[in-house]
C-alpha positions, 0 to 999 in steps of 0.5 A, a space after each residue: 250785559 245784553 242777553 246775547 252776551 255769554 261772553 261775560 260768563 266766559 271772562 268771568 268764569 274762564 275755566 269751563 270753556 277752557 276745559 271745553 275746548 281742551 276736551 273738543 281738541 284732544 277728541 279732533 286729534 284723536 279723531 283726525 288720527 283715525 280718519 278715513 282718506 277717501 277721493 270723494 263722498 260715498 254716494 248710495 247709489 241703489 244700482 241692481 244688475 240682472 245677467 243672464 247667460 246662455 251659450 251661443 245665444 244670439 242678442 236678437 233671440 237674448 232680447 225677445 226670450 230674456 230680456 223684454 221678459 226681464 224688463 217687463 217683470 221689474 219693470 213694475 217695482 215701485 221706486 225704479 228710476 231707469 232701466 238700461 240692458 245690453 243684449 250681446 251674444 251668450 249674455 244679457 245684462 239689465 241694469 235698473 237704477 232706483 231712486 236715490 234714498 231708496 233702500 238698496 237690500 229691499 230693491 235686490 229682494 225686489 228685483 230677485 222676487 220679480 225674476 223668480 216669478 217669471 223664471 218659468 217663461 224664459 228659456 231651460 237651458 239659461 244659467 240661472 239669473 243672476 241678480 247682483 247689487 252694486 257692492 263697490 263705490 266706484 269703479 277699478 282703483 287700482 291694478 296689478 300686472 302679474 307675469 312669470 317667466 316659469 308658469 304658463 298663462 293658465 298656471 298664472 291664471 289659477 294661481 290669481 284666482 284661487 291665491 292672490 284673489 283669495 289673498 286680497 279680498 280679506 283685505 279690508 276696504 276691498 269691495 271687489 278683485 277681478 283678473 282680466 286676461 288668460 286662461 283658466 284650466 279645463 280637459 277638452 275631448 276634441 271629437 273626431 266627426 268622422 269618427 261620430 258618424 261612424 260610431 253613430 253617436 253624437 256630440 250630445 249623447 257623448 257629454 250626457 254619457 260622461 256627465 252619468 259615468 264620471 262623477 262621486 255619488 253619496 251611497 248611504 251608510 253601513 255598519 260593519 263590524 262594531 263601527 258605522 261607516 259612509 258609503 260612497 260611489 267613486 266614479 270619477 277618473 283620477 287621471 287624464 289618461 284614466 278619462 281617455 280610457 273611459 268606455 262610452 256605451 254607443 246607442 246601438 249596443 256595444 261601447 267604445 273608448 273616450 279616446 277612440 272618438 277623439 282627443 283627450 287634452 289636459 290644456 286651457 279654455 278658450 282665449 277670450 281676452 289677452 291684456 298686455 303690458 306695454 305691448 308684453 302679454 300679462 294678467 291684470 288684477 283689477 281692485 275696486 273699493 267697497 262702500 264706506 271704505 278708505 281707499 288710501 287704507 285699502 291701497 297701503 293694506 293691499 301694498 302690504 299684501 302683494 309682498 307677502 305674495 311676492 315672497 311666497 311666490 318669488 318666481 311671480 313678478 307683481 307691479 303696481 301699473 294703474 293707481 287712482 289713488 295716488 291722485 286721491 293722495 295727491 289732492 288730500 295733501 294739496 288740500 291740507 297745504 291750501 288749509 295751512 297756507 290760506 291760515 297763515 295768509 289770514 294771520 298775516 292780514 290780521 296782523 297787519 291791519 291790527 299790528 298787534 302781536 296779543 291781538 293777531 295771536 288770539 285771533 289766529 287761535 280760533 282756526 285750530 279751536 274750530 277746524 279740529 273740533 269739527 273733525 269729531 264732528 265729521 267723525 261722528 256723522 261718518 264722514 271722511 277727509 275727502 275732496 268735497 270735506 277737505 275742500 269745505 274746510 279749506 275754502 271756511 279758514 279765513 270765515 274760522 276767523 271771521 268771527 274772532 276778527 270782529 270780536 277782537 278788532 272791537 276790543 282792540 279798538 275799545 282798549 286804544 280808547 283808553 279803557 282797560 283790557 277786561 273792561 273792554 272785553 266785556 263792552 267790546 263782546 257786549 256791543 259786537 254779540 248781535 252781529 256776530 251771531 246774526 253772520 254765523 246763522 246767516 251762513 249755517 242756514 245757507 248750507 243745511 239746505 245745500 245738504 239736503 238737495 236731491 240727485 247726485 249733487 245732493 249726495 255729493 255734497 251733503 258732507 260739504 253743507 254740513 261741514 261747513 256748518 258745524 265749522 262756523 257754528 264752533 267758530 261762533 263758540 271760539 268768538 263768544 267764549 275763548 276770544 274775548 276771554 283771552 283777551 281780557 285777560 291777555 292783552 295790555 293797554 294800548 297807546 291811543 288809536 293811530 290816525 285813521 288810514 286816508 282812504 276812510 276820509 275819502 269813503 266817508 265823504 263818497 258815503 255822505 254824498 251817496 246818502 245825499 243822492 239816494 235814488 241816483 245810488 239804488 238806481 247804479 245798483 240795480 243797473 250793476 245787477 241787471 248787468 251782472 244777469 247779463 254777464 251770467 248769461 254768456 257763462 258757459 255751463 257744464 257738469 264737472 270741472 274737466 280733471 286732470 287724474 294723469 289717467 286715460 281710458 281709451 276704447 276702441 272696437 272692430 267690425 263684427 266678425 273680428 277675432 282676438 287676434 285682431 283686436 290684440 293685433 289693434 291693441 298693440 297697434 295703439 300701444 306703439 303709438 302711445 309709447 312714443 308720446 312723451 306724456 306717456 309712462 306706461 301702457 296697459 291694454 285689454 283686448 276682449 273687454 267685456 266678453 266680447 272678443 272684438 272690443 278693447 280697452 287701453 289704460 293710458 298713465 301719463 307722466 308728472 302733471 308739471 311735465 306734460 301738457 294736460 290730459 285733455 290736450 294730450 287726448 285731443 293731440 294724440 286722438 288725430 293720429 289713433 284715428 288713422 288706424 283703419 277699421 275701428 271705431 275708438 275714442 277716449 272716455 271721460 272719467 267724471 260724471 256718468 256717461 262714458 263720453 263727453 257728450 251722449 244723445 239717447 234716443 229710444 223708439 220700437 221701430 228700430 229701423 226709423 230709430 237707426 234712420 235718425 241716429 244715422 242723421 244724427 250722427 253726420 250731423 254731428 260730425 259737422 260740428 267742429 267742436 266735436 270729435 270722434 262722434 259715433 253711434 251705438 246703433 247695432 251693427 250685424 255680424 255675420 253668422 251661420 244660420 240653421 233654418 229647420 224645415 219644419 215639414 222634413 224635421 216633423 217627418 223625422 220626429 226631430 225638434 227644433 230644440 234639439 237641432 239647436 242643442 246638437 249645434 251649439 254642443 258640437 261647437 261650443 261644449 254645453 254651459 259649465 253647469 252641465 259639464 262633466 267635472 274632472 276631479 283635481 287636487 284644491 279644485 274640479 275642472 270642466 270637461 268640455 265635450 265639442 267636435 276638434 276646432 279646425 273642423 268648424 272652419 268647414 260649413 260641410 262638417 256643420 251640415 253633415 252633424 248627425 241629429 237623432 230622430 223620433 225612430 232613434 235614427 241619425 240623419 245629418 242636419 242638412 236633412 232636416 234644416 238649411 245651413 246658411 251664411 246670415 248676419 243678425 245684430 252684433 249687439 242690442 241696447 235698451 232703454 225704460 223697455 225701449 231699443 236705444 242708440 246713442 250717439 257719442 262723441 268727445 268735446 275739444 275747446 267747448 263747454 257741454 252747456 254750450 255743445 248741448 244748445 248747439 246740438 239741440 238745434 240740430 235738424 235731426 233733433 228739432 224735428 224727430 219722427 213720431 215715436 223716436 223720444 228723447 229721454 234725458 238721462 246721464 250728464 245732462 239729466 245731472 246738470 237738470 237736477 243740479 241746477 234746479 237743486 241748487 236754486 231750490 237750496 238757494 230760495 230756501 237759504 234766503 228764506 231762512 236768512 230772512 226768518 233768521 234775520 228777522 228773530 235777532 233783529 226783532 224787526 221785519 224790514 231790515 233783513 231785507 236791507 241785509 240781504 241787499 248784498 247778495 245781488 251785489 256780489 253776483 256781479 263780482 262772482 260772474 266777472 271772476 268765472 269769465 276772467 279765469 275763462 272758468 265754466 258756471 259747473 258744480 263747483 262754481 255753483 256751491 260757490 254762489 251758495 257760499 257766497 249767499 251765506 258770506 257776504 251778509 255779514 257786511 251787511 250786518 255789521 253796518 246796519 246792526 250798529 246803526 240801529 244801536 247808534 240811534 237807539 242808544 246812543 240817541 244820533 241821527 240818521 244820517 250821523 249814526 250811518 256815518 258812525 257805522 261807516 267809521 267804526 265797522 269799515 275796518 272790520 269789515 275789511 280785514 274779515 273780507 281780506 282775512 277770507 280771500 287770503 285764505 282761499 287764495 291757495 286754493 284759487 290759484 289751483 295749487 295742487 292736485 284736483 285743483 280743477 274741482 277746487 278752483 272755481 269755487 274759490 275764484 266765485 267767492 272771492 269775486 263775489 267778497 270784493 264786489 259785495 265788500 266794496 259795494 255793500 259798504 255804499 248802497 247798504 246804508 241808502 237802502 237802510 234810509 229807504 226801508 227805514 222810510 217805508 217802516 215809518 209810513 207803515 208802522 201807524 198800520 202795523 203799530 210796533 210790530 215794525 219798531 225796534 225794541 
């Protein structure tokens, strides 16, 4: 018994691996029971956003008070990655990515130290900064459509916020609810200009009095009698009507009632956002996962919810209009049919090539005994069943089997030469140990470096790498201990070995004439190779395989300047189109899309995949006719990857009007491409605006500041930030006072100019005393990138890869020849694709290296791993010539592929060469005769394992199910690459293995015995 062999111990002594395994299924089961269901891999991506907000602040005025001074504050932190900040009017958000791996709490602590130190710079009447960490894996995953035919929409609104939300944030795995549309509750004093201006007090002046008279103060504490008492200051109107009667000391002496200077409304906040359901006016709730979650978990828990809701509020009607996870549903089942249908293809090809109904048994058994143990493996580290560990256990079930299908196939082919099943089992496990060991490392150190890649990919698929390991790893268990077990104690003597099938006749003779003719053999196979390196270079390349979710996103903004009215009339617009597409089941729509009033988003759900045409298709089709609608800018985004286009071109400069120049060059460029559609660019657009400009000689006359023209302006017209408002006591809840002069008088520039400003001499005097009021225009909106201003130019892919698109527009003019200063960054989809690539080629050195060390240590020889490895090149050609077959792009998906096939196709490799070795060392052959041998004995095991694997990664490779689009080329490239290696390998591994065999010999009186077998 060879020191390989602890197969004799489990023949010997079958109780402990049965107990083993029994233990390792029952913990699986268990474990498959409590598993999460995710769509992909949680991926830590340490995201910290910083918003600042302040009421009616310009972007221009936002970026030089705020955000450059944000920006240069955590600009500094060590460990930042890129920074990005959109400055729109009353807000700036500044986005900062840090390095994959760093530590997300210790950057939020970071980032909130920096802002605090410069907190005193930036502006007083900011709210304070808010600095936020991405608390949810993703993005929306599901929403709800909420209406009712007897509450208004603000009643609705605050039945959303402060019931349902409430409601569904307890329910685990929600990261975060948000409502989009309506209107939340507030009691407006709509003051009368005239009337200020007769009273002579201000807009201010009235909000700074209200904040003083109506509020509750804490009074201290008495001690009447023989008890203690609180005390307490009530100040607070307990009625509407109690608020307008209100009395307002006037500056000058005397007082006044609120009602006096104007109206007193108990009504809703400004409109700001209306979201529609198929063109009806709704409220949206929109869910999002948190990390390390289940979102199918999340949805049933969330389902479950929203009835209880329902019956407590039957007047409410609550439907389900947007679910991501139902395509997650989708794809993990048509994962587990893939499994089941891939298993019973490969018991079918092992009972055909065995016809042994003992042998197809035991052998099919080793697919539940290592794919429900590496479930409590997956469990334990954390994973869940998602895409990416679904996948990797679906595209490894005809390699489970792999291992028992040598094992077995010896020992059959030892019992049919007449020896008994026990005695066989233990000669046919002992012959076939080194090999069945040397298959599974080979793979194992493939894919533990696959799990270690940097970027997004090496997160994506760290579970992938793993599971595919741990699976292998426990089916070299199930070939070692339970196979040949089961077989010695299972199987009957057979009937000798039938005739050997008429096409090993034809191989032997083709192998014989191929080691006769050595050099003529390597040479057809390097010009295979140099061919296939040809062929790979006409490949197309992208990021992500183009998914088919049935959900599109489609975006769309107006001139600035537009009203809600107008983007809801747009809205509604594209609504009527696209409900009269048959693709479409339903239409949701979001005018005000991130708080700015002339921006929209629409979510598109699409019917059944099977009765439409595919997302793309129909996104192409239906985007020539949205197009027509005039005065907007608007597209669809893509879901996959991280830019929100198919294709991003980002260019940064500080010299904002050459940086506008180029883009602008850029972008007519662009449009001449005929692969391209929809292209635009972010550059900013100006709105119009009322511009105050002091006269700073006449204000400094008069004892008026600056600040306090702006602070008169904004207050008259917008009301002071909810911080500074007076609050309205209600039953559960305080309300904003907002404090503004009456709407329709903003129409009128004359009312503007004539607000009073009070001066040093605690006079009024209108604002057009002091400052010019002008009609102006100034940026709609300002991005920013690493500290720079940033324009993107954007634009959707039709009938192209994004490789292919992208050398096409690199050679743009506009691109090869950019001004000083104007500097291309990379980042988003292409900076992913860069980091893709070069991991997956660090992953794939760093495999080879190992399989050689690996190769090496089993063989005790440092030569003939290289000829094991000489089916790798041989299987590149097969894995390119699948891709351009199936008109399939070289993406993430293809490229795990090629590393799997790294791991696979050895095991060809050594099967051949590991029984030459032992034919001519222990059984004393030739050369030429032990070749010969290897070619006879270890062809139909070589065979059936590789049909065994395509089989089972036939379902997959026919795209069978949801998010096939993921899992197709990663089996097209392996099955591929199994056919032209398996074929191959079985001709030109034994010509190199005479080659390198001569080249040990001419070495080894220099080296001596470290390159002899022994």
């Amino acid at each position: 018994m060879s020191r390989t062999n602890i197969s004799s111990l489990a023949i010997h002594h079958p109780i402990p691996p049965i107990v083993l395994f029994v233990l390792l299924m029952f913990g699986g089961i268990l474990a498959a029971l409590s598993m999460d269901v995710a769509g992909n891999p949680d991926i830590d991506f340490p995201v910290v956003t910083v918003t600042v907000a302040r009421s009616g602040g310009s972007p221009a005025e936002l970026e030089t008070q705020v955000t450059k001074r944000i920006e240069k504050a955590v600009g500094r932190i060590a460990g930042l990655d890129h920074m990005t900040s959109t400055v729109v009017e009353g807000s700036s958000q500044t986005v900062l990515e840090f390095k994959i791996g760093y530590n997300t709490d210790r950057a939020v602590n970071d980032v909130r130290d920096a802002v605090s130190h410069v907190r005193s710079e930036l502006p007083q009447d900011i709210e304070e900064p808010q600095v936020t960490r991405q608390d949810v894996a993703g993005g929306t995953v599901l929403i709800y459509n909420v209406t009712s035919d007897r509450r208004s929409m603000e009643e609705l609104s605050w039945l959303v916020d402060n019931e349902i939300s409430r409601a569904l944030t307890h329910v685990p795995g929600v990261g975060r609810v948000d409502r989009f549309g309506g209107q939340s509750r507030e009691v407006r004093i709509n003051l009368d200009p005239g009337r200020l201006m007769a009273f002579g007090i201000t807009a201010e002046e009235v909000n700074q009095r209200l904040r003083t008279l109506n509020l509750d103060l804490p009074g201290g504490r008495g001690a009447v009698g023989n008890a203690e008492q609180s005390i307490r200051t009530l100040g607070t109107a307990t009625s509407v009507g109690e608020l307008a009667d209100t009395e307002i000391a006037l500056p000058e002496g005397g007082k006044i009632r609120l009602s006096s200077l104007g109206d007193v409304v108990d009504g809703s906040s400004e409109l700001r956002s209306i979201s529609r359901l198929n063109g009806v006016p709704s409220l949206g709730i929109a869910l999002s996962r948190a990390p390390n979650s289940s979102e199918v978990t999340m949805a049933d828990g969330v389902a479950r919810k929203m009835e209880e809701i329902r019956r407590d509020y039957p007047d409410v009607r609550i439907e389900l209009v947007l679910d991501f996870v139902k395509f997650t549903r989708d794809s993990f089942w048509a994962s587990i049919e893939s499994l089941v249908i891939g298993s019973l293809l490969a018991v079918a090809v092992v009972w055909w090539f065995l016809r042994d109904s003992r042998a197809t048994g035991i052998a099919s058994l080793a697919m539940p005994l290592s794919a429900i143990p590496t479930v409590l493996a997956m469990k334990w580290l954390g994973f869940t069943f998602n895409g990416v560990t679904l996948l990797a256990v679906a595209l490894v079930v005809g390699l489970l089997v792999d291992d028992a299908i040598v094992e077995i196939e010896n020992i059959v082919r030892h019992i049919r030469l007449g020896k008994k099943p026990f005695a066989a089992a233990l000669e046919a496990a002992d012959e076939i140990g080194l090999a069945v060991i040397a298959t599974t490392m080979t793979i194992v150190v493939v894919f533990v470096p696959v799990s270690f890649m940097s970027g997004v990919s090496g997160q994506y698929f760290r579970s992938f790498g793993i599971t595919v390991a741990v699976a292998v790893l426990v089916s070299l268990l199930v070939a070692r201990l339970i196979t040949p077990m089961m077989a010695a104690y299972l199987m009957k003597p057979s009937a000798p070995e039938p005739a050997p099938p008429a096409w090993r006749e034809g191989y032997l003779r083709l192998l014989s004439w191929c080691l006769g003719h050595r050099w003529r053999t390597v040479l057809a196979g390097a010009a295979f190779f140099a061919g296939s390196l040809g062929l790979a270079a006409t490949l197309p390349f992208e990021f992500l395989p183009e998914l088919d979710s049935g959900i599109s996103i489609l975006e769309y903004s107006l001139p600035p300047g537009a009203t809600l009215d107008d983007t809801d009339g747009v809205g509604r617009k594209v609504t009527d189109i696209l409900l009269k597409r048959p693709e479409v089941a339903h239409v949701w729509s979001w005018a005000g899309h991130g708080d700015q009033v002339r921006t929209g988003r629409v979510f598109v759900v699409l019917t059944e995949p099977g009765k439409r045409m595919s997302r793309k298709a129909f996104q192409t089709d239906v985007g020539a006719e949205l197009k027509r609608i005039p005065g907007v800018r608007i597209g669809f985004n893509a879901l996959e990857g991280v830019e929100s286009k198919d294709v991003t071109i980002r260019l940064t400069s500080e010299d904002v009007k050459t940086l506008d120049e180029v883009a602008d060059t850029l972008r007519r460029q662009m449009q001449d491409l005929p692969f391209l559609t929809n292209v635009s660019s972010t550059a900013a657009v100006l709105r119009p605006e009322i511009q105050i400009r002091p006269r700073l000689s006449a204000s400094a006359e008069q004892g008026v500041s600056v600040s306090a023209i702006g602070q008169v302006a904004r207050i008259a017209t917008l009301g002071d930030i909810d911080v500074n408002s007076a609050k309205f006591d209600m039953v559960g809840r305080q309300v904003p006072i907002r404090v503004l002069i009456d709407p329709r008088w903003r129409q009128d520039l004359d009312v503007i100019a004539n607000l009073r400003v009070r001066t040093a001499s605690q006079t009024l005097v209108p604002l057009r005393s002091v400052a010019d009021i002008v009609m102006g225009s100034s940026d709609a909106e300002i991005n920013r990138f690493d500290q720079a201003r940033n324009v993107s130019v954007e634009a959707e892919l039709h009938g192209l890869d994004l490789g292919s698109a992208m050398a096409a527009i690199d050679q743009l003019p506009a691109l090869r020849t950019l001004p000083p200063g104007i500097n291309r960054p990379s980042y988003g989809n292409l900076e992913q694709m860069q980091i893709m690539f070069m991991g997956f080629a660090q992953a794939l050195l760093t495999g080879m290296i190992l399989n050689i060390a690996v190769l090496t240590l089993l063989f005790r020889n440092p030569c003939q791993p290289y000829t094991i490895m000489t089916a790798l090149p041989l299987s590149l050609g097969g894995a390119i010539l699948a891709l351009l077959a199936c008109g399939m792009a070289l993406s993430m998906s293809s490229l795990i592929g090629i590393t799997m096939l790294m791991g696979i196709v050895t095991k060809n490799s050594i099967l051949l060469v590991e029984y030459a070795i032992m034919a001519e060392r222990d059984q004393g052959m030739d050369r030429h005769s032990a070749l010969l041998d290897a070619g006879a004995k270890r062809a139909r095991p070589i065979v059936m394992t590789t049909v065994a694997m395509v089989a089972g990664m036939l379902p997959t490779a026919l795209g069978i199910g949801a998010d096939a689009e993921f899992r197709q080329p990663m089996a097209v490239v392996v099955i591929g690459g199994l056919i032209s290696s398996t074929l191959l390998s079985l001709i030109f591994v034994p010509v190199v293995y005479t080659i390198v065999e001569d080249v040990q010999k001419r070495l080894a009186p220099v080296f001596g015995r470290v390159l002899t077998h022994r």
